[in-house]
C-alpha positions as CSV (number, residue, x, y, z in Angstrom):
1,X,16.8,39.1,-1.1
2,X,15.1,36.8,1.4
3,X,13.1,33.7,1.1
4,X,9.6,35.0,1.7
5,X,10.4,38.7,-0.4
6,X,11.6,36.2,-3.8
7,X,8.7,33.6,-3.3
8,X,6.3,36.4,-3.3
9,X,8.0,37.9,-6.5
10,X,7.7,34.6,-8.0
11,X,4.3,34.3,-7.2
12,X,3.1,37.7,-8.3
13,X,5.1,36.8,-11.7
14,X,3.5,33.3,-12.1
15,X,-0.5,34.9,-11.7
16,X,0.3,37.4,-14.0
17,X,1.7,35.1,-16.8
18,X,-1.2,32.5,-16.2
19,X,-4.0,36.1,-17.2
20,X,-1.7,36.8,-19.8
21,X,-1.8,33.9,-21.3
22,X,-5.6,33.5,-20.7
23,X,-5.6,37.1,-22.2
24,X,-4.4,35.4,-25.9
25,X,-6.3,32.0,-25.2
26,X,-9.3,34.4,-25.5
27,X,-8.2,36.1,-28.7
28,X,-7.3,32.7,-30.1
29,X,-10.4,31.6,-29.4
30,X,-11.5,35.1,-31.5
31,X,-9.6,34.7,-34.5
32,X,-10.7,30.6,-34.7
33,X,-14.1,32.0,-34.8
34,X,-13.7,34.8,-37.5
35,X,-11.2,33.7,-39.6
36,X,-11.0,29.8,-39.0
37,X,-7.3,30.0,-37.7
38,X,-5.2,31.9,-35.9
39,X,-2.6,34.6,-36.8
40,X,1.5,33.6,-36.0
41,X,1.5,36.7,-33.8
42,X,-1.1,35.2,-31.4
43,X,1.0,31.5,-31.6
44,X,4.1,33.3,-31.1
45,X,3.3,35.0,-27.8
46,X,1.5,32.1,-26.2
47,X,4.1,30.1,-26.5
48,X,6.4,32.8,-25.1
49,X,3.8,33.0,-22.4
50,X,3.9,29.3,-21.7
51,X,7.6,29.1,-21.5
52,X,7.9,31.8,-19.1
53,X,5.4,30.5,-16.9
54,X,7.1,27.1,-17.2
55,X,10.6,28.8,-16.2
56,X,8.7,30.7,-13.0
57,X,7.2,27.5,-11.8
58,X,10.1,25.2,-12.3
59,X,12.0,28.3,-10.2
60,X,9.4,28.2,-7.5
61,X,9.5,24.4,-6.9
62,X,13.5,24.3,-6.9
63,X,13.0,27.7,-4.2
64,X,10.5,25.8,-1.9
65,X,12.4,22.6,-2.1
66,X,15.4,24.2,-1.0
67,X,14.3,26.2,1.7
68,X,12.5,22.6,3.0
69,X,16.7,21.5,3.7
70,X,17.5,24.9,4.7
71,X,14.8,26.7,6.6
72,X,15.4,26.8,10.3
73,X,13.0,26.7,12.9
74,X,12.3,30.4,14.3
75,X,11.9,28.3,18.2
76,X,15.6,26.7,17.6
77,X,18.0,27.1,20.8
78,X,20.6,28.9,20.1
79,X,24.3,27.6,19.9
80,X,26.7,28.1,22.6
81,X,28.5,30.6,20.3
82,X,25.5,32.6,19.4
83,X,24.3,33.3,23.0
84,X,28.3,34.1,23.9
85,X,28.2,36.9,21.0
86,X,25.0,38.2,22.2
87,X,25.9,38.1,25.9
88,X,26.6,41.4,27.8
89,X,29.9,40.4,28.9
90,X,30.9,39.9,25.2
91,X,29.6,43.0,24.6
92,X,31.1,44.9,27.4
93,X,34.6,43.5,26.9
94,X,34.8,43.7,23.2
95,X,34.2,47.4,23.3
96,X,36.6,48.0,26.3
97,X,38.7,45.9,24.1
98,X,39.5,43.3,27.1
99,X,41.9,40.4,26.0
100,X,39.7,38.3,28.4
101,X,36.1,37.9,28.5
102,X,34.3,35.1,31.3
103,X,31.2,33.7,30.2
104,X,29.4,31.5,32.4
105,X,26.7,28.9,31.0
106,X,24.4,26.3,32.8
107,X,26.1,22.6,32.4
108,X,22.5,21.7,31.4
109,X,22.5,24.4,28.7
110,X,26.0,22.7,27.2
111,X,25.1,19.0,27.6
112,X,21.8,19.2,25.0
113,X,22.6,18.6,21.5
114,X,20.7,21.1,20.7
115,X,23.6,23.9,21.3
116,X,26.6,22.3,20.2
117,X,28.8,24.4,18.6
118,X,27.7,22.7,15.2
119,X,24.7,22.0,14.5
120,X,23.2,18.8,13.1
121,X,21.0,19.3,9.9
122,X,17.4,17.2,10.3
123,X,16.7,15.5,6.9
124,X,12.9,15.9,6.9
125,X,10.4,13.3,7.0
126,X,11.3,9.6,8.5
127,X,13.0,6.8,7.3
128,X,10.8,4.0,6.9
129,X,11.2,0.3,5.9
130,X,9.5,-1.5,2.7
131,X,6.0,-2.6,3.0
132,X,4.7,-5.6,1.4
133,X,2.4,-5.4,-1.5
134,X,-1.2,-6.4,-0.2
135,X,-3.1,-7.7,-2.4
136,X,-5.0,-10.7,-1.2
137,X,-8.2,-8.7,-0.6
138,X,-8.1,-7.3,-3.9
139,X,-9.1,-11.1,-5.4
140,X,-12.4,-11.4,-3.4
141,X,-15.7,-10.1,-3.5
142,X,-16.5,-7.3,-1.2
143,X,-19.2,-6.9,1.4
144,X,-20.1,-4.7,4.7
145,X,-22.0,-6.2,7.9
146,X,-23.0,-5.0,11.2
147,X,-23.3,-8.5,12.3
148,X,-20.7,-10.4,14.8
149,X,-20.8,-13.6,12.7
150,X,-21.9,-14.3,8.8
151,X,-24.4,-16.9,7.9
152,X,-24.9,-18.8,4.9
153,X,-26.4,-21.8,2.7
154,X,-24.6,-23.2,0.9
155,X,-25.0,-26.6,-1.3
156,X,-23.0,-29.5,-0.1
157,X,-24.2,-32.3,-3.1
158,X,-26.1,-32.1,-6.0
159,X,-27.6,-35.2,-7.4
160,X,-28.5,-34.5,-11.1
161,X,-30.7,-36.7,-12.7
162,X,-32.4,-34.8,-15.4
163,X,-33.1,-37.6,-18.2
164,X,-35.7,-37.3,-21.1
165,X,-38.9,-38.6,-19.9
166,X,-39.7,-42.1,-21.2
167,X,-43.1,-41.5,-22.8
168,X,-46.2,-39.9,-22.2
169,X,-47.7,-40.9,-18.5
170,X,-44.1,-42.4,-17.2
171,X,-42.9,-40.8,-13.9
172,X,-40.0,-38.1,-14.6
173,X,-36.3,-38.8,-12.9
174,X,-35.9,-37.1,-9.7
175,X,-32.7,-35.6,-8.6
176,X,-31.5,-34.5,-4.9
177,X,-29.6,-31.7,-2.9
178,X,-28.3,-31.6,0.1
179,X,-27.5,-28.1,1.5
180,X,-25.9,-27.1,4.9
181,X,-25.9,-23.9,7.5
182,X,-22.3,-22.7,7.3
183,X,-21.5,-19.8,10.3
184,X,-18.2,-18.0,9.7
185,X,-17.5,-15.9,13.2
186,X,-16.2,-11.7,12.3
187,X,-12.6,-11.7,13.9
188,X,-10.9,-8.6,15.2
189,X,-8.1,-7.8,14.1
190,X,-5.7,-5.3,16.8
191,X,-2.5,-4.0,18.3
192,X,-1.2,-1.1,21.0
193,X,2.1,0.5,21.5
194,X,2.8,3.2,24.8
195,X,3.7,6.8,23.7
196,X,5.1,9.5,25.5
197,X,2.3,12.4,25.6
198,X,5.2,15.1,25.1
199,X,6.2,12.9,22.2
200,X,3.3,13.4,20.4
201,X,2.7,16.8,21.4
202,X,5.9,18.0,19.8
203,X,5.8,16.3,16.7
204,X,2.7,16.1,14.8
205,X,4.7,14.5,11.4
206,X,5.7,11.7,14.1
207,X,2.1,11.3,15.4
208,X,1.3,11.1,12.0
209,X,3.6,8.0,10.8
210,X,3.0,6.2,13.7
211,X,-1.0,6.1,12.5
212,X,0.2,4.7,9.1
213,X,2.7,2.2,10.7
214,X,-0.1,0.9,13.2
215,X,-2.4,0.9,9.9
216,X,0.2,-1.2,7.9
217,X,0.2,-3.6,10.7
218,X,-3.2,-4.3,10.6
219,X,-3.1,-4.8,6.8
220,X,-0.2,-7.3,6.8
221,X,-2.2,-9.2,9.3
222,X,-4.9,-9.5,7.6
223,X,-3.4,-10.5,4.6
224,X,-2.1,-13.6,6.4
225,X,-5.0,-14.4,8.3
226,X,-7.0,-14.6,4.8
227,X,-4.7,-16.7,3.3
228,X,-3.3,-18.5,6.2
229,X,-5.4,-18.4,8.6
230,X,-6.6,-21.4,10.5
231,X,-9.4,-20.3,12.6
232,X,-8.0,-20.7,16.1
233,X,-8.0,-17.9,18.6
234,X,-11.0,-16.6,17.0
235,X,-9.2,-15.7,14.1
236,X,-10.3,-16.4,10.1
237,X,-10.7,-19.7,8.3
238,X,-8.2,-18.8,5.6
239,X,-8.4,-19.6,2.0
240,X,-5.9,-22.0,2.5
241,X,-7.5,-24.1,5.1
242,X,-10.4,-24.1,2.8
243,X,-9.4,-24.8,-0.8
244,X,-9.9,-28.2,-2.8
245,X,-6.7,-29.9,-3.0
246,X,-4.7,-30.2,-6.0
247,X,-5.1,-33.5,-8.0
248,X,-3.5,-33.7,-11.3
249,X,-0.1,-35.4,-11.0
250,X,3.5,-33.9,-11.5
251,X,5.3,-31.6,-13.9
252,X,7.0,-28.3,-13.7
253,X,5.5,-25.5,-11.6
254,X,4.2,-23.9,-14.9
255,X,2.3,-26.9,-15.6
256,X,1.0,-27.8,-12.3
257,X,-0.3,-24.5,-12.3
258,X,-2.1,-25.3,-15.7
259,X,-3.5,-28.2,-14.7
260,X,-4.6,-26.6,-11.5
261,X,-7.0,-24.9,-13.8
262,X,-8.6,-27.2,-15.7
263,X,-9.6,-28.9,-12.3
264,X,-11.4,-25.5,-11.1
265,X,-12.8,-26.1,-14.6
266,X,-13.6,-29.7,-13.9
267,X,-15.7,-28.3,-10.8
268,X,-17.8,-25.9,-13.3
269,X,-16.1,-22.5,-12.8
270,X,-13.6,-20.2,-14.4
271,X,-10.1,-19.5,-12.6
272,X,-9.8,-15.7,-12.1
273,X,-5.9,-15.9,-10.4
274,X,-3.1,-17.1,-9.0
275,X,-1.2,-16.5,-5.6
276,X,2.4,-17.5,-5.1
277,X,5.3,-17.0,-3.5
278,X,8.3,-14.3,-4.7
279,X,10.4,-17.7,-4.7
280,X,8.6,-20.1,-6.9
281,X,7.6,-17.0,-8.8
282,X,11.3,-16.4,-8.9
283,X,11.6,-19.9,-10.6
284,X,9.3,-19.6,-13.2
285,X,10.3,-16.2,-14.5
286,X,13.8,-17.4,-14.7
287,X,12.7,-21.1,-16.2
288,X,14.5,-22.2,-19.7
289,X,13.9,-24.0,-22.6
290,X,17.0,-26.2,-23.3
291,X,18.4,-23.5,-26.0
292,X,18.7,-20.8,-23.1
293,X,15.7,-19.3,-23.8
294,X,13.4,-18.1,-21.1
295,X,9.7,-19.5,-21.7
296,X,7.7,-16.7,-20.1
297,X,10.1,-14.0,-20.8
298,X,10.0,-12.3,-24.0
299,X,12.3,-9.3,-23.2
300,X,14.9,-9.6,-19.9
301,X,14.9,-5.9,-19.6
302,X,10.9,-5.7,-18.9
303,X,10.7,-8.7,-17.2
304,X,7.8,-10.9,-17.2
305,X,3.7,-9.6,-16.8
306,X,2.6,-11.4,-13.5
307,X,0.1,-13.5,-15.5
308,X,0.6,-17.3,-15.4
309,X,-1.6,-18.9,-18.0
310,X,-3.4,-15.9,-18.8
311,X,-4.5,-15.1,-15.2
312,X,-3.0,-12.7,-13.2
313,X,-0.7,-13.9,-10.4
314,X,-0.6,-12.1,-7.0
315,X,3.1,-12.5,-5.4
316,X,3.1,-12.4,-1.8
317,X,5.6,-13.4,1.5
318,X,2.1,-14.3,2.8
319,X,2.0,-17.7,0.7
320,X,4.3,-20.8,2.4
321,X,7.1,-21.0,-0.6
322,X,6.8,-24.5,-2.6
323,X,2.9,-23.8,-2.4
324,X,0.7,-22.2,-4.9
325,X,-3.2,-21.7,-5.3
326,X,-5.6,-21.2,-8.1
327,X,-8.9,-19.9,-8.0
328,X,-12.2,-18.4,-9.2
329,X,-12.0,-16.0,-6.4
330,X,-15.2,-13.5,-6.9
331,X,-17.2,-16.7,-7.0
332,X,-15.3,-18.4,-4.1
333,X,-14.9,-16.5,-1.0
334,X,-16.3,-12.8,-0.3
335,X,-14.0,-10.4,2.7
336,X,-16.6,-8.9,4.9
337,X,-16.1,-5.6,6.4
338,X,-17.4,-5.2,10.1
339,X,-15.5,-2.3,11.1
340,X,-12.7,-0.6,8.9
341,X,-9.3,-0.2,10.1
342,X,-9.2,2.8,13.1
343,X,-6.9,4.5,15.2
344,X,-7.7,5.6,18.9
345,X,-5.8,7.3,21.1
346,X,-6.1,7.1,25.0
347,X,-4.7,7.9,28.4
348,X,-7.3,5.9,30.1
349,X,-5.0,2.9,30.5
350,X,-3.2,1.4,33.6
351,X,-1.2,4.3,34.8
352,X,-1.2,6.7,31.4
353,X,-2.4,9.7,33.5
354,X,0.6,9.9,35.9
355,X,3.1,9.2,33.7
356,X,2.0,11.1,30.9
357,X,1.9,8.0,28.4
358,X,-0.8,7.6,26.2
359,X,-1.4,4.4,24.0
360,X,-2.6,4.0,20.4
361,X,-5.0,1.4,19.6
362,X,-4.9,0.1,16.0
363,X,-7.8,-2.0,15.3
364,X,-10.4,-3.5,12.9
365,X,-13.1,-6.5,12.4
366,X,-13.3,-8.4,9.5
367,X,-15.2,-11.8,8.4
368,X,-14.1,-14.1,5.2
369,X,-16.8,-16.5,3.8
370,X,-15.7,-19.5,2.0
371,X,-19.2,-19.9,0.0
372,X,-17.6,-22.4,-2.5
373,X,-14.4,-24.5,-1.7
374,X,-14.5,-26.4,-5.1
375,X,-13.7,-23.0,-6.9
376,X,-10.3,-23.3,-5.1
377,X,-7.3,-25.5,-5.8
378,X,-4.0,-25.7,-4.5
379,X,-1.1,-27.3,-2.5
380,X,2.2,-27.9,-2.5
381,X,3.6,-28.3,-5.8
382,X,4.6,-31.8,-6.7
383,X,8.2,-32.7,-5.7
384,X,8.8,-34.7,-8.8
385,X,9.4,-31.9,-11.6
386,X,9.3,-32.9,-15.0
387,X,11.7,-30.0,-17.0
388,X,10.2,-28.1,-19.7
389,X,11.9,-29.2,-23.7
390,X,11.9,-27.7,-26.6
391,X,10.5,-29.5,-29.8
């Protein structure tokens, strides 16, 4: 029986069980009504139903995964041995029963893959490396503009003098602000690669991962410029280049990270995370109390919650290692979008048209505001580590 005759029986099989069983749903439904349950007939043949139609589908997945390994192509060249069997000399001389038969084949025909005498099987789909997690975005507030630059107040010192007023007619305290313009310019992110027109043409599943790949690319970039970035080149004032600098004195990692809070605290806001990198995050998870037990471990098999002090800690490659960050994020900074990531493709470029190259343009334009840097702490962690003891 072939493929297409047996998926079609399948098919057929699986509708028919799915009204069947909709069939007894109904008369379920019937006897609930009338006689507030229902009978052990109806139970018993809806569950039969169900089973079969469990077996049928579980038959058509394994049938269409299969035939995605062993389907061929109807436009695949044939072998060299196929097109010798079909070949009139072949033919001719196997009838005449000749102990000698010439075939004669192009040298171009023989030198493509494509017709060895064995063919290579083509695992579907492509092979592609890990991608980082991206998750720096993911702590800021969110915003969309259709400006090339953002503007903003914000308030550089606050004098607070409120004081009870020292008795009816006497002058009330004054206090003072001082506010300035900040501008924070919308950077575009972008890359190209060249692509053969044919290329593309002939494999849509490989026109298709090159899209994602270029789209990853942008994404990893902007994770760095967030967090790293310095501003040159037009690029974004990252959150590095912009927090308050730690301030607390030494300890381990775990309690540098601690106090890192309470000075966010200190400045009037709540901490909402923490970014760090997979090595010091390495550290911590495997840190031990001087009887061998781990401190923010409770089971090795699980693993630790990325939470450090309650707040949820983003581990990324993006973050120099020996340097950590604390923050009340929402409050702090806000990613604004200009123009979400896009993919164009073009053969209006240098000399695309005669060589039949066309190039892919991955790009987006993004802005980060730093409203207030106080709501940000970090640095490199202190070198002189106090280790943690038990009691």
């Amino acid at each position: 029986m072939s493929f297409e005759t047996l998926q079609a029986e399948l098919e057929t099989g699986l509708k028919t069980s799915h009204a069947e069983i909709k069939q007894f749903a109904e008369k379920a439904n019937a006897e609930i009504a009338s006689a507030k349950s229902v009978s052990v007939e109806t139970k018993n043949a809806l569950t039969a139903l169900a089973t079969k139609a469990t077996e049928i589908t579980d038959r058509l997945f394994s049938l269409e995964q299969k035939s995605v390994y062993t389907q061929e192509p109807s436009n695949k060249p044939e072998s060299v041995g196929e097109q010798f069997i079909k070949s009139a000399h072949w033919t001719a001389g196997n009838q005449s029963g000749q102990s000698k038969v010439r075939f004669e084949m192009k040298a171009a025909i023989l030198d493509t893959p494509q017709n060895a005498l064995t063919q290579p099987m083509r695992v579907p789909n492509i092979v592609m490396p890990s991608d980082r997690r991206l998750t720096i975005r993911d702590l800021l507030a969110y915003g969309t503009t259709t400006s090339s630059s953002i503007e903003f107040v914000r308030e550089k010192v606050f004098t607070n003098n409120a004081a009870p007023q020292d008795g009816q007619g006497a002058q009330k305290a004054e206090s003072s602000m001082d506010f300035e313009l900040a501008t924070v310019p919308v950077a575009t992110i972008a890359h190209w690669i060249p692509v053969s027109k044919q290329v593309l043409e002939d494999s849509a599943m490989l026109a298709s991962y090159i899209n994602s790949r270029m789209i990853y690319g942008l994404r990893l970039e902007e994770e760095k410029q967030l967090l790293t970035g310095t501003g040159r080149n037009n690029g974004i004032t990252g959150l590095l280049a912009s927090q308050t600098a730690y301030n607390r004195g030494t300890g381990s990692k775990l309690d540098v990270i601690r106090k890192a809070m309470t000075q966010v605290q200190l400045s009037e806001y709540a901490a909402t995370g923490v970014i760090l990198n997979p090595v010091d995050w390495d550290e911590m998870e495997l840190s031990k109390a001087t009887d061998g037990r781990y401190l923010i471990v409770s089971s090795v098999s699980e693993g630790a919650v990325e939470r450090v002090w309650r707040l949820p800690a983003v581990i990324t490659n993006s973050m120099p290692v020996g340097n950590f960050q604390v923050g009340a994020y929402q409050l702090a900074a806000q990613f604004w979008d200009r123009q979400q990531a896009v993919v164009e493709v073009s053969r209006e470029d240098r000399n695309n048209f005669i060589t039949n190259m066309v190039t892919i343009l991955a790009e987006e334009r993004a802005a980060l505001a730093v409203y207030r840097p106080a709501a940000i702490v970090g640095g490199a962690f202190p070198s002189a580590e106090v280790k943690s003891k038990t009691n």
